[in-house]
DRENVO-600180 format. One line per 2 residues: number of its first residue (from 1); their letters; for each residue y, z negated, x negated of C-alpha. Coordinates in pm, whole numbers. Layout:
NUM> A> Y:Z:X ~ ...
This chain:
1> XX> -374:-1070:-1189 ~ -571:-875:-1433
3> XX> -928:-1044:-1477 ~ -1064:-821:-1747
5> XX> -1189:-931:-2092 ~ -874:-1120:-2226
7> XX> -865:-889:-2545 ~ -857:-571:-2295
9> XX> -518:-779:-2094 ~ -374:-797:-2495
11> XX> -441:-461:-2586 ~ -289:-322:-2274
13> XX> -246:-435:-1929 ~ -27:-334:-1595
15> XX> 343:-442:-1602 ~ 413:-742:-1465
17> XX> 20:-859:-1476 ~ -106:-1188:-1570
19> XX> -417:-1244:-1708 ~ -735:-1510:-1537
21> XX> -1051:-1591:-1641 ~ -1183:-1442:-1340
23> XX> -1510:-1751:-1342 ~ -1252:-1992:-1315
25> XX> -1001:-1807:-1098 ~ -1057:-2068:-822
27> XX> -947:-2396:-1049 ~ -675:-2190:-1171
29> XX> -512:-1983:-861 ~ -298:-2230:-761
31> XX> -109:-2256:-1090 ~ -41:-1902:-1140
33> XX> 87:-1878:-821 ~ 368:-2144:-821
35> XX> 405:-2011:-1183 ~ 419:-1611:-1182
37> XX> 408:-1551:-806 ~ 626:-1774:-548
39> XX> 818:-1465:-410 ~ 543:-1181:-381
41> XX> 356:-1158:-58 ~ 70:-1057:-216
43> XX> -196:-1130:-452 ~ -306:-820:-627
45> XX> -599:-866:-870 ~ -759:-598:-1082
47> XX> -1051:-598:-1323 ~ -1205:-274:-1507
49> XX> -1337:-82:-1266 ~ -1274:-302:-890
51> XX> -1615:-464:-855 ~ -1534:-804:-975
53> XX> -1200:-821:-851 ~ -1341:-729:-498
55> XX> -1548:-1015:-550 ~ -1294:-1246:-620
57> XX> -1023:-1114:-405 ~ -1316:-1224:-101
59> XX> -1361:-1484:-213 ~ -978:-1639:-239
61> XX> -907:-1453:117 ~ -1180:-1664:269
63> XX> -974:-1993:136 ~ -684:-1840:315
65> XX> -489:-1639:-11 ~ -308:-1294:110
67> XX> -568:-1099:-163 ~ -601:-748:-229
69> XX> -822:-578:-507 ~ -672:-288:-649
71> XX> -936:15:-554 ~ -1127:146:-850
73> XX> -971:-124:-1092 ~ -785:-71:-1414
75> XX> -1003:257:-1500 ~ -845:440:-1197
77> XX> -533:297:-1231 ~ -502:492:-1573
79> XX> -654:820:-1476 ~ -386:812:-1173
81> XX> -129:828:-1473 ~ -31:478:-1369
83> XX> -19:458:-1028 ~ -31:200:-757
85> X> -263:313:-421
């Protein structure tokens, strides 16, 4: 799930990545799940750089959501020429 600015999901985003309004991530979790994610064991948010989605990835793992944050966000993501760690 790719909580960046929604013009920064549009102009480019990770494959497979849907995009949340990361303030309201906690209204809206449930529907992307049963929407985008009923197979994957995992939750994997990102943001720009990690901070927010660290944020948010505590806070959903706290109401019981298998959550990761993707380390260093997008940013790093990119400079690792597209590659998951």
């Amino acid at each position: 799930i790719d909580l960046r600015d929604k013009e920064d999901f549009e102009q480019e985003h990770i494959p497979g990545a849907v995009w949340a309004d990361w303030e309201k991530l906690d209204n809206t979790i449930g529907h992307i799940i049963m929407t985008y994610n009923r197979a994957a064991e995992w939750i994997i948010l990102y943001c720009d750089r990690g901070n927010i989605s660290l944020l948010a990835a505590r806070d959903l793992a706290r109401q019981g959501y298998p959550v990761i944050s993707l380390n260093g966000g997008y940013r790093r993501w990119k400079a690792n020429n597209n590659i998951y760690n």
